[in-house]
C-alpha distance (Angstrom), angle and dihedral (degrees) to the residues before:
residue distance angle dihedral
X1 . . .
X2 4.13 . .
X3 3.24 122.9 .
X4 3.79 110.8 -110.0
X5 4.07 120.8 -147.4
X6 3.60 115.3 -152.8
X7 3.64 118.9 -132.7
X8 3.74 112.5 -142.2
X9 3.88 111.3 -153.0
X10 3.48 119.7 -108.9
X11 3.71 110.2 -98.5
X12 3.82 110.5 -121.1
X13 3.46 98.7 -171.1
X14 4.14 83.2 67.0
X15 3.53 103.5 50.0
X16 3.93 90.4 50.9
X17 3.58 94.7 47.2
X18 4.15 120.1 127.9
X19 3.81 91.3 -118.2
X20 4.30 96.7 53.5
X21 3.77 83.0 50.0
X22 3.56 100.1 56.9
X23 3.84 97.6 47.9
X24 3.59 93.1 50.7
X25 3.72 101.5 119.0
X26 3.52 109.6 8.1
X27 3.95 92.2 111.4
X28 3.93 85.0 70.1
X29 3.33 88.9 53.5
X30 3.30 95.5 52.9
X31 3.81 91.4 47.3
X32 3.66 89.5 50.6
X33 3.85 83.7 48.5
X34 4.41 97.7 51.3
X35 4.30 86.8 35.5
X36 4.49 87.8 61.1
X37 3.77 86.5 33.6
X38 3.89 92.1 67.9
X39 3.16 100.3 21.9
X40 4.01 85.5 66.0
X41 4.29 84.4 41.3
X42 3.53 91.6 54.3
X43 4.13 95.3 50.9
X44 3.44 87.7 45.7
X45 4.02 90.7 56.4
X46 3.72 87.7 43.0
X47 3.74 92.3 55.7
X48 4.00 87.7 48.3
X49 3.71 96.6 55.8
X50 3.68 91.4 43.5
X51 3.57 97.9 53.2
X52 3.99 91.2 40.4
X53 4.05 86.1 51.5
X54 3.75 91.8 56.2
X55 3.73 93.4 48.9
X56 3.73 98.9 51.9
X57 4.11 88.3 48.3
X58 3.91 88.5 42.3
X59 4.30 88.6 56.4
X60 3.56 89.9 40.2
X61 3.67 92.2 56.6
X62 3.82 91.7 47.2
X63 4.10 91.3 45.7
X64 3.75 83.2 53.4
X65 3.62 89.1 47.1
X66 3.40 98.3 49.8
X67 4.08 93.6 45.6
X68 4.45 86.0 59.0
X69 3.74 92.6 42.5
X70 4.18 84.5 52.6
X71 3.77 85.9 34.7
X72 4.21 96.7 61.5
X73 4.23 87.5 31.0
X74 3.96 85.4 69.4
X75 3.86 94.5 42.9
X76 3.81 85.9 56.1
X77 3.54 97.3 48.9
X78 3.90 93.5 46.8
X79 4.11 84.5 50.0
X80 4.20 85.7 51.3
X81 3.76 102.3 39.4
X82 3.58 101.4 30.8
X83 4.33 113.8 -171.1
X84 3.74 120.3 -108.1
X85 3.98 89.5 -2.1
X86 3.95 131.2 91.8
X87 3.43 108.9 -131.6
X88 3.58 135.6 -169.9
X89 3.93 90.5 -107.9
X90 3.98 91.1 -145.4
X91 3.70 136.5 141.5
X92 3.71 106.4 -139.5
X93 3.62 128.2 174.7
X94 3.63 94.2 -87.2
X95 4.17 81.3 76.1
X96 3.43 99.2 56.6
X97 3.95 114.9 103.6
X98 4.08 94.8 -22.6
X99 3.48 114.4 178.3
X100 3.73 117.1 -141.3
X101 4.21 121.3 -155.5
X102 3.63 92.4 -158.5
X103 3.06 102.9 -164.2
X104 3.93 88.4 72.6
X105 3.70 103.2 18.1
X106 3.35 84.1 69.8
X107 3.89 100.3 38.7
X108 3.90 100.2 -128.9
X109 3.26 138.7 85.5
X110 3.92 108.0 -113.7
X111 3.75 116.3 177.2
X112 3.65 99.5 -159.5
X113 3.93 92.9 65.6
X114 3.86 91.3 59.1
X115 3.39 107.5 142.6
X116 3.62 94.8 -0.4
X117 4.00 120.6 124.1
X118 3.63 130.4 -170.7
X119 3.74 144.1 -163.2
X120 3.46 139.9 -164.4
X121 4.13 142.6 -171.9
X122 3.66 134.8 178.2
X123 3.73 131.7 -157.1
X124 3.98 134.3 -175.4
X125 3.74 98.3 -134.2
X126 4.18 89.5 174.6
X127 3.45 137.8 10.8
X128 4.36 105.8 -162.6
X129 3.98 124.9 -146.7
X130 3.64 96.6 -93.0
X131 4.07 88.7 57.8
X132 3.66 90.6 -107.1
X133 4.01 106.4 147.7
X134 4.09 122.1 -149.0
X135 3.80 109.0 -150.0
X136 4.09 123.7 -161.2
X137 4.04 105.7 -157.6
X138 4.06 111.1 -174.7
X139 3.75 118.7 -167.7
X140 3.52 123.5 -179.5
X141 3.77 123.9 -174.9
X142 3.77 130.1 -153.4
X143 3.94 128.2 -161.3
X144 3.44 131.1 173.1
X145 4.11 144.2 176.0
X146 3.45 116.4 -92.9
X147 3.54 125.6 -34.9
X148 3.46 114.0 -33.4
X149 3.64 122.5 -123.2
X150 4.02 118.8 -162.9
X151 3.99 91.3 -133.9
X152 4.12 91.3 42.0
X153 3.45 112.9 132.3
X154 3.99 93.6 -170.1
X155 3.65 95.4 60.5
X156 3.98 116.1 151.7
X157 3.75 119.1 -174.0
X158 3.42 140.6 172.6
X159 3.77 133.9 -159.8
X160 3.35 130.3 -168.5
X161 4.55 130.6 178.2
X162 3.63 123.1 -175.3
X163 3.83 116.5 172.5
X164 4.00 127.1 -151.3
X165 3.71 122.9 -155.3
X166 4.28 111.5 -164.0
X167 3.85 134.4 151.8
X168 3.64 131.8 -146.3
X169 3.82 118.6 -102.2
C-alpha cells in the first residue's frame, strides 16, 4: 500500500494578509542597496591602486634621478682629481652647467639612465693661505617617462641635486 501525503490547501486568508503585502519588494531594495554598496567599494579600491601606482613610478623616477645626478658628480671629480697625474685642480668655465648624455659620457650602455640627463658645475668659493683650493661641484639629474613631448599632458619627471664640497691636496 503507498504511502499517501496529504496536501493541505493553501490558506488564502495568509497570502492576502496586510503584513505579506508590505514586504513584497523590499529584497530588491536591498539588492539595489548591496549592488551601489560595492559598486562605491570597488571605485574606492580603484582609486587606491591608482594613486599607489603613481607613487611607486614617481620614487622610481627620483631613485633614477638621484643614481645620474651621482653618476655625472663622479665624472667631475675624476676630471678634478685626476689618478697618478697633478692637475691644476681648477674649475674653469668648461664646469659650469655641463650637460652629460650618459649614456656615452660614460661609455656604456646603462639601461636605468634611459631618459635621464644630468648636469654639473664647479666653483672655487676659497682658495686658503697655504694654496689649498675648496671646490663646490653641484650635479643635478633629470629623468623622465618616455619621450617627452612639449604639448604632453602626461609628463612625469623627476629631479634630483646633490652637492659635493672637496679641496685640493
Amino acid at each position: 500500500m503507498p504511502i499517501r501525503y496529504q496536501q493541505f490547501p493553501k490558506d488564502k486568508a495568509l497570502n492576502n494578509s496586510p503584513l505579506m503585502a508590505k514586504q513584497q519588494g523590499s529584497s530588491l531594495i536591498l539588492a539595489l542597496f548591496v549592488i551601489i554598496i560595492l559598486t562605491l567599494l570597488g571605485g574606492a579600491l580603484m582609486r587606491m591602486i591608482s594613486t599607489s601606482s603613481e607613487t611607486v613610478s614617481q620614487e622610481v623616477l627620483g631613485t633614477r634621478a638621484y643614481m645620474a645626478a651621482n653618476s655625472a658628480m663622479q665624472a667631475e671629480l675624476q676630471l678634478l682629481f685626476p689618478f697618478n697625474v697633478t692637475a691644476s685642480n681648477t674649475c674653469d668655465l668648461t664646469f659650469i652647467d655641463k650637460p652629460y648624455d650618459l649614456q656615452t659620457a660614460l661609455l656604456d650602455d646603462i639601461p636605468g639612465l634611459y631618459d635621464c640627463t644630468a648636469k654639473t658645475s664647479c666653483e672655487t668659493y676659497h682658495t686658503g693661505s697655504d694654496g689649498t683650493k675648496y671646490f663646490r661641484i653641484t650635479s643635478t639629474g633629470e629623468c623622465g617617462s618616455g619621450v617627452m613631448a612639449a604639448a604632453s599632458k602626461v609628463i612625469v619627471k623627476s629631479s634630483r641635486t646633490i652637492q659635493v664640497e672637496a679641496r685640493s691636496l
